[in-house]
MIVEXDO-759413 format. One record per residue (C-alpha): residue in three letters; x negated, y, z. Coordinates in pm, whole numbers, plus 50000, padded with zeros to 5 digits. Layout:
! MIVEXDO-759413
ALAXYZ/...
***
This chain:
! MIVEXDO-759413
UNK042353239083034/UNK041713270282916/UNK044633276982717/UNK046813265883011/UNK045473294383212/UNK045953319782882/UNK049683309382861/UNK050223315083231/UNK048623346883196/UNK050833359782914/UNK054023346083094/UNK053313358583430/UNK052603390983246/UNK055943387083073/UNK057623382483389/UNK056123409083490/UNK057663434983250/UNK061163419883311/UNK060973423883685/UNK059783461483637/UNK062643469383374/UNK065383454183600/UNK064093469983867/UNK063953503583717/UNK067263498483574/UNK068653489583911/UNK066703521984049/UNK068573545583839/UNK072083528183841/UNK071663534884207/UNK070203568884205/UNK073023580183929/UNK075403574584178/UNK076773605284255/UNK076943621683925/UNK078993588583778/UNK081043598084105/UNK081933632184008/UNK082823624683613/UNK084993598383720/UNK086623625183959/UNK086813652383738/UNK087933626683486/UNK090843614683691/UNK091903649683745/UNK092513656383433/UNK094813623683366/UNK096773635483670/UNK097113666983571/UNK098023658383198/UNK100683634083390/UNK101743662683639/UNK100983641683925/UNK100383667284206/UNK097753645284387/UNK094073654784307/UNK090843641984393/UNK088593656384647/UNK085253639884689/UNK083753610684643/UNK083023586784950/UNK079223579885016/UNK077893551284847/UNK076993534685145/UNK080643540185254/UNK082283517484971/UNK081993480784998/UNK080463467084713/UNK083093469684431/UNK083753476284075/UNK085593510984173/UNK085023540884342/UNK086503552884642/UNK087153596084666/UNK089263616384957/UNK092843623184842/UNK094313660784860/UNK097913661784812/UNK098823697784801/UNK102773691584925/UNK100693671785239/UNK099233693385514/UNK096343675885531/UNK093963650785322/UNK096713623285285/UNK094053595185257/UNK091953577585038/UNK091863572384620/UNK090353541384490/UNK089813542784135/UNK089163509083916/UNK089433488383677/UNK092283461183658/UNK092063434783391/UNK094873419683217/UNK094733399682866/UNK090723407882846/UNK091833444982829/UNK090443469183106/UNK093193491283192/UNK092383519983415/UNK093923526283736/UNK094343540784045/UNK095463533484402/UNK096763552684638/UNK095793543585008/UNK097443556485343/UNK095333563785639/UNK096043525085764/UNK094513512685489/UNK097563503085284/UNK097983503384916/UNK101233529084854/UNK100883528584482/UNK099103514784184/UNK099253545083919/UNK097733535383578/UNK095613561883423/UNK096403573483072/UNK099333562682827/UNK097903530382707/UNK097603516583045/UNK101023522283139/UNK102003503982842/UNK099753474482999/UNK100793477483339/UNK104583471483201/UNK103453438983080/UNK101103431183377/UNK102523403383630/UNK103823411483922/UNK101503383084096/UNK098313397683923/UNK098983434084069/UNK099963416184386/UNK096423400684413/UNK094913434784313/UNK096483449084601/UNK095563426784857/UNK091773431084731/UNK091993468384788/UNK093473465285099/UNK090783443385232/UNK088283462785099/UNK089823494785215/UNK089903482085574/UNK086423482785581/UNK086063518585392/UNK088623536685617/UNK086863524585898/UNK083413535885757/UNK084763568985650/UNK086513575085994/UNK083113563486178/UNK081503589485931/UNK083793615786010/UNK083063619386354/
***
């Protein structure tokens, strides 16, 4: 009987140590946040500029803003636009167990305008890509960006 209760005691200790490590981990995936934010921005402003793409990204959207997602949503700043033209979503798509790095643009309604791959290599991918496979890409960031434009313009206010 007594060894039972030893072996509990080192498990539950065990168990222990894994819960705090995940939940330290989790902790500082959240709290690193907005500095992941802001290299992937600056980051994608440099592959637009390298591509002389005049569209550049402004800010990130909260955290709390973006539904949960593999990508991250910034405000868009067209310089031949007026004003902010919309939103950016930046992600990864997958095709052939490659990650190829894009970007969306999204209108003010929420509507994908364009998928622009980031970097040479990915626009070699994206020429292979499906059509069906960016198609369901597309209608994922649409749904998703329903929800975000109405966060952002509830934010706004």
């Amino acid at each position: 009987m007594k060894n039972l209760t030893v072996v509990l005691k080192d498990r539950a200790i065990l168990l222990g140590w894994i819960a705090g490590l995940v939940l330290i981990a989790s902790l500082l995936w959240s709290l690193s946040f907005p500095f992941r934010a802001f290299c992937l921005m600056r980051s994608t402003n440099k592959v637009l500029i390298a591509m002389d793409d005049s569209r550049r990204l402004v800010a990130p959207l909260p955290h709390a803003a973006s539904p949960i997602s593999l990508g991250c949503w910034y405000r868009l700043s067209d310089p031949a636009a007026s004003a902010d033209s919309g939103l950016f979503y930046v992600f990864a798509l997958v095709q052939g167990g490659i990650l190829v790095p894009c970007g969306a643009e999204i209108s003010g309604k929420g509507e994908v305008l364009e998928i622009i791959p980031l970097g040479n290599h990915a626009r070699q991918i994206m020429k292979r890509t499906p059509p069906g496979l960016i198609q369901l890409y597309i209608r994922r960031i649409e749904s998703a960006a329903a929800v975000t434009v109405a966060q952002a313009a509830q934010g706004g206010r």
